[in-house]
N, C-alpha and C positions, 0 to 999 in steps of 0.2 A: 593476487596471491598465486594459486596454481590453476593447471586445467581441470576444469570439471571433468567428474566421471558421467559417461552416457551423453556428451554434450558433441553439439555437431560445430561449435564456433569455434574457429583459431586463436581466437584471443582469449590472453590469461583474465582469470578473477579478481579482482582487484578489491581490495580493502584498509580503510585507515588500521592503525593496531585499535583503536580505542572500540571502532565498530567492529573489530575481530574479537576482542575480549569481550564485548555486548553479545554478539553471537552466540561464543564459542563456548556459556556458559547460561544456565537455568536457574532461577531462586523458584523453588517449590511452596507454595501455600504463601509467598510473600509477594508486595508490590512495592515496585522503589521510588523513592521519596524525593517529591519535586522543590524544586527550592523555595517555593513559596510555603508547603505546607514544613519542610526544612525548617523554616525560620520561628513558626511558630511550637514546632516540637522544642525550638531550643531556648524560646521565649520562657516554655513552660518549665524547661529543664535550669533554668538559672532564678526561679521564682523563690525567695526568701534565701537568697546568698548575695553575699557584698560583693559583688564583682567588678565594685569602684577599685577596689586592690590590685586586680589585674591593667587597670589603666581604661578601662571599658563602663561606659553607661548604659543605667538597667533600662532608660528612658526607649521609647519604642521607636521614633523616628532613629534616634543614635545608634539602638542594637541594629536597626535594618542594616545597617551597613557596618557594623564595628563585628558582627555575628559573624561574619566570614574570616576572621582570624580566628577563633574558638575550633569552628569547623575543620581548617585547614591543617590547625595543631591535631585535630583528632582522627584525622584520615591520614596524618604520617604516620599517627602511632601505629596505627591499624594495619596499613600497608606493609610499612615494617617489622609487623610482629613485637611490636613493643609495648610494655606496658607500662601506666606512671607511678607503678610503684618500682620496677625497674629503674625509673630516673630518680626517684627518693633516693632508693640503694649507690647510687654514681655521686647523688648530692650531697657527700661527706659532711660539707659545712652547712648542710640546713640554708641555704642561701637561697634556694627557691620553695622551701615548704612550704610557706603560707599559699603561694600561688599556684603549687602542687596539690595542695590540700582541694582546694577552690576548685581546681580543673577537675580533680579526681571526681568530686558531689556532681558537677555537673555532667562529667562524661556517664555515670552510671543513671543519673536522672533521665540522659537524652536516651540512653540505649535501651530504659525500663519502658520509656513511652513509646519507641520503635517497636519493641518487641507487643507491649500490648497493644498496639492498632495494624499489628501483620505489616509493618514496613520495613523495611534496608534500605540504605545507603552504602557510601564508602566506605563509612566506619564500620560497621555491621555484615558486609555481604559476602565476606568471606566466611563465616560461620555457617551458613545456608548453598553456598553454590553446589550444582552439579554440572561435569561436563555436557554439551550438547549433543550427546551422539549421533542423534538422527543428522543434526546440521555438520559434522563433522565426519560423517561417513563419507559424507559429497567428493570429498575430498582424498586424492590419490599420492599429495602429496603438497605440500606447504611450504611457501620460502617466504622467509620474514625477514624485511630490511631490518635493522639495528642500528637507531642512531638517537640517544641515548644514555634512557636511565634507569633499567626493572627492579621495581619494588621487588623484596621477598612476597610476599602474595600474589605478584606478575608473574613470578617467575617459577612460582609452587604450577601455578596454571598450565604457563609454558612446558613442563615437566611433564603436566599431568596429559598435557595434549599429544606431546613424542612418543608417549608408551601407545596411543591409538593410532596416531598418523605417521607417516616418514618427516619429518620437519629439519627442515634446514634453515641457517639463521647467516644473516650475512651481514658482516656488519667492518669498518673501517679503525684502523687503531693510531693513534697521534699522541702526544704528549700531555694531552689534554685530557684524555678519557679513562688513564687509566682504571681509573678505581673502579668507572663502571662496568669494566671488562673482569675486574675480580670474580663477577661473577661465574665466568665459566671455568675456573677454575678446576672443581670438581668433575669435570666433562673431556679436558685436554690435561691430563695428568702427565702427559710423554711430551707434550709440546709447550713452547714459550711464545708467548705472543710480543712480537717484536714490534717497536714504533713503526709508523708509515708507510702499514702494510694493508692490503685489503686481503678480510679473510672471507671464508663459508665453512661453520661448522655443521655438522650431522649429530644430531641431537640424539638418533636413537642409535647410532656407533660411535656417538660422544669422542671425534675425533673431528680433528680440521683436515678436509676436504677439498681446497681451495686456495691459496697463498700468493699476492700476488702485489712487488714493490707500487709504492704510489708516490709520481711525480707531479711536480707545480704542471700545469697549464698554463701561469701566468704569462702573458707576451708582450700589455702595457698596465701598469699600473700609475693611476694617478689621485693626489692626496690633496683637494682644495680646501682652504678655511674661508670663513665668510662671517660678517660682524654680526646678521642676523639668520633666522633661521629660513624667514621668506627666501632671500636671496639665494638659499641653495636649490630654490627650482629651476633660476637660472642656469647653472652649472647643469642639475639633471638632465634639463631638455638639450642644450650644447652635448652634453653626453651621449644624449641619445641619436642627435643627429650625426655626433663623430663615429657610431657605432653603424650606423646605416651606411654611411660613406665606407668604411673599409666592408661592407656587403653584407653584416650581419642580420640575421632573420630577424624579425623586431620580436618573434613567438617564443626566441631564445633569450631573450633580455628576459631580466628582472629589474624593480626596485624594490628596497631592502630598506623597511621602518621600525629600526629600534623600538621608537613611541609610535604606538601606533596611532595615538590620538594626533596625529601630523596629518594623518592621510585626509581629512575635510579641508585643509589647508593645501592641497594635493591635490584635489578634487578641484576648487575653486579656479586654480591658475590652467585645470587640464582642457585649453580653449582649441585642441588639435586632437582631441579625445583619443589620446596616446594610448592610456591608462585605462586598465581593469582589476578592480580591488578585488583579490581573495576573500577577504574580513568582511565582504559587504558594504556600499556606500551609507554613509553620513547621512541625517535628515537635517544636520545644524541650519541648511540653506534651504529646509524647506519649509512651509508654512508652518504646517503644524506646532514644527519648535520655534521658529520665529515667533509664530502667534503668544504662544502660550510663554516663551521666556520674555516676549515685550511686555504682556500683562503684572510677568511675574513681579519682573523687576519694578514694574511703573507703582506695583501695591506697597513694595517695601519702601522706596524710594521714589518721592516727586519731584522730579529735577526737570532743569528744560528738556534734559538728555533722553529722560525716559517717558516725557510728555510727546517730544518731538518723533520717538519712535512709534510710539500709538498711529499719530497722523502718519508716519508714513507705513504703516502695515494696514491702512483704512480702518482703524478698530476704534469704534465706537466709547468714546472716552467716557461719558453719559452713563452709557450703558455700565460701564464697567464698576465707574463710580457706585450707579444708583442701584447692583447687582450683586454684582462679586465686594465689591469693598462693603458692602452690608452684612454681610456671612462671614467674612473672614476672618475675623477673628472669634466666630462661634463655633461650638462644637458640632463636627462636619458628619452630616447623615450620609446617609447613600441617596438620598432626594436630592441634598446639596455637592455631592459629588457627581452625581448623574447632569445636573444642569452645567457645572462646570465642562464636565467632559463632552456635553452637547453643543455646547458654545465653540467651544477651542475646533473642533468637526467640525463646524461651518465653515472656516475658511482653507480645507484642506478638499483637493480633488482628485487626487493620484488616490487611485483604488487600494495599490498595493500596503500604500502607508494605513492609509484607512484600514485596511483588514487587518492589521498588526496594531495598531492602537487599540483596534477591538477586542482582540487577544489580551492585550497588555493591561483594560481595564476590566475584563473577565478576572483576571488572575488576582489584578489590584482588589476588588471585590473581597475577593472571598480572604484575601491575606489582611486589609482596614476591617473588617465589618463580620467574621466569622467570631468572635471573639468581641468582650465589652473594654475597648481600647476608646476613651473619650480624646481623641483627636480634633485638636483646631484645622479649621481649613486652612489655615497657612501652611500649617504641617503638612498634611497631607497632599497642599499643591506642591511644596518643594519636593515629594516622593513620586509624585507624581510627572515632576518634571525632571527630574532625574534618570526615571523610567522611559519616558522619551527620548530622550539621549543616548538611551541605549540603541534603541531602533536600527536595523540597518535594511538597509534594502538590497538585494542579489543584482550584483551588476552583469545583467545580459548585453549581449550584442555590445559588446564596448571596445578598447582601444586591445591590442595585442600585445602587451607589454604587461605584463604582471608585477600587480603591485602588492606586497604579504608581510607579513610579520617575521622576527628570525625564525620562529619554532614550525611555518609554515615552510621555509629552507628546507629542512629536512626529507632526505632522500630524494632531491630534486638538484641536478644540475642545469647550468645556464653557460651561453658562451660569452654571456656579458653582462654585469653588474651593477649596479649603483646604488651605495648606501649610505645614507644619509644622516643627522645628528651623532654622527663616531666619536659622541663625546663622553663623558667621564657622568656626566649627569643621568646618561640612560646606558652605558655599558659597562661593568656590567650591570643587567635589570638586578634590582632588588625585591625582594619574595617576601611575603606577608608571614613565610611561616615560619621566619625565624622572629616572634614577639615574644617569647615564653621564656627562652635556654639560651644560653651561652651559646659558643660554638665548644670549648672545653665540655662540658655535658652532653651535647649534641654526639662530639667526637667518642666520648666513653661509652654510650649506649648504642653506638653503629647506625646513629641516625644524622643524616642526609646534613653538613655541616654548609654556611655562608661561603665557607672558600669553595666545596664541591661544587653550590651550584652554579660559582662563578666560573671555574674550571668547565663547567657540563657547557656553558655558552659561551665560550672561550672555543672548546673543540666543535661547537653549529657555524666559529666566524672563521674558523681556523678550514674548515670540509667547506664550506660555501664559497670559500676566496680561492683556494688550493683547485678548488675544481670549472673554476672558470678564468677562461682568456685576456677579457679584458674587463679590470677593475676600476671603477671610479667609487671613491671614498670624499663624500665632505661634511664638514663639520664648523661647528660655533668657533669662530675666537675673539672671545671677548675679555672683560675683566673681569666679567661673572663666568665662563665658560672657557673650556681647553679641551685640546681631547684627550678622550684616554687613553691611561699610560698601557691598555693593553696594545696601542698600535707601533709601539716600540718594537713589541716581540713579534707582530707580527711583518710589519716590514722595514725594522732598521732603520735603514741609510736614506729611506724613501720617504719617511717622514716630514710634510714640507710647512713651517711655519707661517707661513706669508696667509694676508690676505687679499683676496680675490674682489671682492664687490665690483671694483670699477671696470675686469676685465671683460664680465659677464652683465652689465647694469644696462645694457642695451637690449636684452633678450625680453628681460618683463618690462621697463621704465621708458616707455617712447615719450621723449618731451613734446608733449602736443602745445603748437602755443596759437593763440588765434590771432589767425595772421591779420584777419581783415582791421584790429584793432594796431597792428603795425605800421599800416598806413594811416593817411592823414583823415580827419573827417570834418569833409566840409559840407556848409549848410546854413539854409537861410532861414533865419530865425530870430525874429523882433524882439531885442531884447526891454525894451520900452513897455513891452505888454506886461512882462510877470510883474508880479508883486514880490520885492524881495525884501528878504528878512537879512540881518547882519551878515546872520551863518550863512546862506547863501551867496552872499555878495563875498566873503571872504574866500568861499570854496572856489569862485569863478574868478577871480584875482588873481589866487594858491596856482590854480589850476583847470582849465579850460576844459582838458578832457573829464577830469571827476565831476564837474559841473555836467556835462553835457548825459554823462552816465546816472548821476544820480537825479539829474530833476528835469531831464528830458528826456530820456530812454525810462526812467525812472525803474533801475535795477535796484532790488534788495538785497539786503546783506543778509543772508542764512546764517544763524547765531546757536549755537548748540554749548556753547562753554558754561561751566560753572563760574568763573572771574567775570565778576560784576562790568555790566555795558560802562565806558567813561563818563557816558550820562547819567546811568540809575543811579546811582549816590546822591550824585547834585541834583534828581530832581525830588529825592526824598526832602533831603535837608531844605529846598526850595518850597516843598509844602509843607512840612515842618514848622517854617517859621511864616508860613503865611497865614495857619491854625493858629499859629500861638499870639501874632498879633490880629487877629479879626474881630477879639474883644476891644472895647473902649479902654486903650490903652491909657488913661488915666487912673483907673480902676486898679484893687487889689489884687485882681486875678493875673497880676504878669509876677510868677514865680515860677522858680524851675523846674518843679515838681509839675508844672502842666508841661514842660520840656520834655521829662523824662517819659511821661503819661504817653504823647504822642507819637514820642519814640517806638514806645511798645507797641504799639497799633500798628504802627509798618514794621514790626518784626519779619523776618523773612525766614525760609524752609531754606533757602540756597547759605549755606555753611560758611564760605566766605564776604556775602553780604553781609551775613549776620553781624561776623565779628566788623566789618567797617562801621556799621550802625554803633555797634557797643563803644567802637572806639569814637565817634563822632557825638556822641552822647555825653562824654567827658569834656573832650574838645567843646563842646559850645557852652559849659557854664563860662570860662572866660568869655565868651562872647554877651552872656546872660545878663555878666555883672556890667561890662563895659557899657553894652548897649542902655541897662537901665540907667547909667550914667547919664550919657547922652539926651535919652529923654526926656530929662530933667528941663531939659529947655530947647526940646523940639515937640513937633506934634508929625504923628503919620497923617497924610494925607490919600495915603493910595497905597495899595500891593498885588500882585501883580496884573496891573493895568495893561488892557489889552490895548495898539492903537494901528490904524491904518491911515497913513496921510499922503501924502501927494508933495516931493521938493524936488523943484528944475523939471517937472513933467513926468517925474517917475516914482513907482508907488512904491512906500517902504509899510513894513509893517512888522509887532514883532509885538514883547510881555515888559511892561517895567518890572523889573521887581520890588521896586519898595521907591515912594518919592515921600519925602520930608519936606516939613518947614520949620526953619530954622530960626527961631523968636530974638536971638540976640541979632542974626544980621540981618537977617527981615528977607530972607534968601530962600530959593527952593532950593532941595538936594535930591539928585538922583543918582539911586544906590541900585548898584548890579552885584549880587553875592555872589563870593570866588570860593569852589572847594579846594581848588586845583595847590597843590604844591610847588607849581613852578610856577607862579605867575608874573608875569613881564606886563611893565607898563611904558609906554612908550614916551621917549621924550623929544626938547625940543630940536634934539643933535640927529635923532633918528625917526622921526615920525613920520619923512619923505618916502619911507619905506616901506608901510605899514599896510597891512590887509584887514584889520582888524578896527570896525568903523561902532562898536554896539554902542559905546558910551554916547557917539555924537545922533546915533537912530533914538536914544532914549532923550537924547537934550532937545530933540527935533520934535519931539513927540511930545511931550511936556511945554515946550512953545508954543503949540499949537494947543492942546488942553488947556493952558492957564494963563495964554497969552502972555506970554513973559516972557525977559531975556535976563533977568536976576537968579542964573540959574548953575549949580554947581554940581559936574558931575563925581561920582566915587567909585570903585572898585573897594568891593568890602570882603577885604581876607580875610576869608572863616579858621584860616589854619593861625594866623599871625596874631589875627582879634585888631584889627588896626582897619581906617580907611585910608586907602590911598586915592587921591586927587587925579583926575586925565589934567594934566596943567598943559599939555598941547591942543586942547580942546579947539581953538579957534583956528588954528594952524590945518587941524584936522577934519573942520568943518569943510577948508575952501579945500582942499587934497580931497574931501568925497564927494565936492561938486564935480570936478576934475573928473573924476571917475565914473561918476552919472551921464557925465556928459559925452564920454570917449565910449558907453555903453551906447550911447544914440547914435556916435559915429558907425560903430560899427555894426549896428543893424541897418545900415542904410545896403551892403552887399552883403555876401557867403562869408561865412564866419569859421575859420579854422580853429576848431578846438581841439587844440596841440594840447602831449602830454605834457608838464612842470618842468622847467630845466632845474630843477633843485631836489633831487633823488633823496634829498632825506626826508620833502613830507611826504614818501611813499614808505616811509617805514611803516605807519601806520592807517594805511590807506585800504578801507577792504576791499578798493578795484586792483589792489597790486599787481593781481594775479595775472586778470585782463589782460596788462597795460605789459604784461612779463617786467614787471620789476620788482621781482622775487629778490 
């Protein structure tokens, strides 16, 4: 601000305007009203009115957060000197009376219960202020940047403070601000305030003082699109390092966050700790909200997704379970809110956050539990975890490169810039205060219209670009996102529709690939020793290296998806029907209704298994009928039989799933169930080719249990309702001697297990990655 009087220091006083107006004014006999006790003054203030009219619920989790439109409609009134019978008066058509009426009860309810508990706000404190004189004497003289919006009530102040002090106001004029300049109107009655000028008036000789033309700084300006919003940290950091290179201080850079909820996604990538947030850093990454939003989510939802997050934040699933999912859906005391908030503290150790949660459930406290509010603990976690989110932590000692919101721009030049989502979806911001009024009503009663305040942050992009050197702008371009049409006006011809991803995809996306798996890998290893099962023996056929990775490095597949494994179906339906025949199938009890029974018992919480089950539940009455057919003149003799046997020296093992005997041809049947919809059976043209040996491990297996060779194997299509026959069975027996035996050959040295030369079974393959055959 200015120099102190009586002061020995060269340097000016400096003040935000908002801590200047907290200063520069006194409420007597009153205390002003924090937002938590705010909420319940307006709780109390909207008590037996329908405020479902306004589009708002009376319910308390909903008002905590819907209550800050109410508010915000009542401190424009106030600010502006307006009152809502004034806006009845404008509302010719009665088009908003009902919700005029509504607002009016509750703004007089809020401002009764303000006045009898001694509080002000914004709505109210203009009626009680006095200037500060003691704090305002200090002062020899005042110069106030203006960049800007002054309410009438700002600006009564402003007035009231030039008749004490010398006050000088300086402030810049463009196409963009007029209207907020209207107000000095009555101050320069002899002069005209001309576009894209920088002025200084003198407030207490209510003349301009100061005049002086204002030209671009620009020297480069550049305009990239990119298909997501990650990717424009690429360009940033490119940005920032083209900016060092021509010598710029990095103390004079900015970046520039429309959204500001970007900046923890800014934070994440800042691996050269570039960056120091104005807004305060994000806790998204740090325990506390990890902790508490992995629980949150794992109560509402139990998915792999949010079971698998448990395990990986160490949180005690047990606990949580036998804990928190006991209470939660009971009505939440301060005992039960106290242990929650003790629990979620354990796994936090930064002091700082600590100290601020403690704050936050101080406050939480008294705003749940001041009042008889029967609140579920669900509810109250989601308020709860909401409030943590808000959290920020003061970024000290950090990067030199300032990272702020547009409103933080103000009265702040930079020689070099970079701003980021200049799309259409965050420029301009949209304002909570227009839910009530038209902009036509807004316009008639001289309060603050949807186009003003587009125009007010129109003239922040218009002063923040104009007054630095070099500009970098990127933005979305997708088919959900474009930019917006304000960078038409403000740089024409420079506008550049293209997208960028690929030219910047090397700055965050290094392709790491493991090389060691690009080489060959050889090794000696007896393969005569394992015990192999079909699937096995087919993987090491398919493919030598997925063999060598999955059952002798024995690497797991990390599975997080919601879409069902290609085996959980089939091994439902596999026990399914191994329940439903384990009775004496001669017996009454084989009816569908023990089908469907079963079914239900493996009902599943994962939302896409579900529906497979529902749908596979249909599907098998044709199997139900067909099969009782068949019965008629067979007997089961087995399901799913386990066997391990020994053929040419080498041990096979593996489940029948169902062996028959078949009364009319005096024959056994072995039956393998197919859920698969594609299933291929091989024949006598093509069976030379074949990796796929389960039918002859099951006919081998069965040989050996019942001593027999009267023996017919089936592939039993669950989708079709049909058996189908291996009619290459014999063909396919000596083809797996063959291959047992070239398995002895080759344990005899080092064994190269090469990847598949046939790239399409790595479509499906979860080593793809490994093997880099993305």
């Amino acid at each position: 601000m200015s120099d102190q009087k009586n002061s020995n220091t060269l340097l000016p006083f400096t003040l935000t305007i908002d801590e200047f107006f907290k200063k520069s004014i006194i409420l007597k006999n009153k205390k002003y009203c924090d937002e938590e006790q705010r909420f319940l003054f307006l709780k109390e203030a909207i008590k037996d009115l329908d405020i479902s009219k306004l589009g708002i619920s009376d319910s308390f989790t909903k008002f905590l957060k819907q209550n800050e439109y109410i508010y915000r409609f009542f401190t424009e009134l106030s600010s502006e000197k307006i009152s809502i019978n004034e806006i009845k008066t404008a509302d010719t058509y009665d088009y908003y009376f009902e919700h005029l009426e509504i607002l009016s009860k509750i703004y007089d309810n809020y401002v009764d219960i303000l006045d009898k508990n001694d509080f002000v706000d914004r709505v109210t404190y203009f009626k009680y202020y006095e200037l500060n004189k003691n704090y305002l004497d200090k002062f020899s003289e005042i110069n106030l940047i203006f960049e800007g919006y002054f309410t009438k009530i700002e600006f009564d102040i402003i007035k009231a403070i030039s008749e004490r002090v010398n006050l000088n106001i300086k402030f810049f004029s463009n196409e963009y601000n007029q209207k907020s300049l209207e107000v000095f109107k009555d101050f320069i009655l002899d002069d005209i305030i001309d576009i894209d000028f920088e002025y200084i008036i003198n407030m207490n000789e209510k003349k301009i003082t100061y005049k002086k033309k204002l030209e671009s700084k620009n020297t480069n300006i550049e305009i990239k699109g990119f298909t997501s919003r990650i990717n424009q940290i690429a360009f940033i950091k490119s940005s920032i390092t083209e900016c060092i290179k021509k010598g710029i201080n990095p103390s004079n850079m900015a970046l520039v966050l429309p959204d500001e909820s970007f900046a923890p996604t800014v934070q994440l990538f800042d691996n050269e700790r570039y960056f120091n947030f104005a807004m305060g850093k994000s806790i998204e990454n740090r325990k506390l909200f990890e902790v508490s939003n992995a629980i949150y989510n794992y109560l509402n939802e139990k998915e792999i997704v949010t079971i698998e997050r448990l395990r990986y934040l160490k949180i005690d699933k047990k606990f949580v379970d036998d804990n928190i999912q006991k209470i939660y859906t009971k009505i939440c005391t301060i005992e039960n809110f106290d242990f929650l908030c003790d629990y979620i503290k354990t796994f936090e150790t930064n002091n700082e956050i600590l100290q601020k949660f403690d704050d936050l459930i101080y406050k939480l406290k008294r705003l749940l539990f001041s009042s008889s509010n029967s609140l579920l603990v669900k509810d109250v976690y989601k308020i709860l975890l909401q409030r943590i989110n808000e959290i920020k932590l003061d970024d000290i000692n950090s990067g030199k490169i300032t990272v702020l919101g547009l409103l933080e721009t103000r009265a702040n030049i930079f020689d070099a810039i970079i701003v980021c989502d200049f799309n259409e979806q965050f420029i301009p911001k949209a304002s909570v205060k227009d839910k009530f009024l038209s902009s036509k009503i807004k316009a008639m009663t001289n309060l603050p219209t949807l186009s003003d305040r587009e125009l007010l942050q129109k003239y922040y992009y218009k002063r923040l670009i104009d007054s630095s050197k070099e500009i970098y702008i990127s933005y979305v371009n997708s088919d959900s996102n474009q930019i917006t049409r304000f960078a038409n006006e403000l740089f024409k011809e420079k506008v550049d529709y293209g997208v960028y991803d690929n030219s910047y995809r090397h700055i965050l996306y290094n392709n790491h690939t493991l090389k060691h798996f690009d080489k060959d890998i050889i090794d000696r290893v007896d393969l005569t020793k394992f015990s192999w099962s079909a699937s096995s023996l087919k993987t090491f056929l398919d493919c030598k290296r997925k063999f060598y990775l999955q059952y002798i490095l024995k690497i797991k597949e990390h599975y997080t998806s919601l879409k069902p494994k290609a085996f959980e179906l089939g091994d439902i339906v596999h026990k399914i029907l191994e329940r439903y025949y384990t009775v004496d199938n001669t017996s009454l009890e084989l009816d569908f209704r023990k089908i469907e029974n079963l079914f239900n018992e493996y009902r599943s919480e994962n939302p896409l298994l579900a529906l497979d089950l529902e749908i596979w539940k249909k599907k098998l009455y044709d199997f139900y009928l067909y099969d009782s057919k068949r019965l008629e003149n067979s007997r089961i003799l087995g399901l799913e039989k386990r066997f391990d046997i020994n053929f040419e020296g080498i041990n096979l093992k593996g489940i029948v799933d169902r062996i028959d005997f078949n009364n009319q041809t005096n024959r056994y049947e072995v039956i393998d169930y197919k859920t698969s919809s594609t299933l291929k059976v091989d024949t006598l043209k093509n069976y030379d080719k074949s990796i796929d040996f389960q039918l002859e491990f099951y006919y081998l297996a069965v040989n050996e249990l019942y001593k027999t060779d009267t023996i017919d194997t089936f592939y039993y299509d669950l989708n079709s309702t049909k058996l189908i026959e291996e009619i290459a069975l014999d063909k396919k027996l000596e083809l797996l001697s063959e291959k047992l035996n070239d398995l002895k050959e080759l344990s005899k040295s080092d064994i190269n297990f090469e990847k598949t030369q046939q790239k399409s079974s790595c479509n499906f393959c979860i080593y793809k990655t490994i093997c880099n055959r993305e």
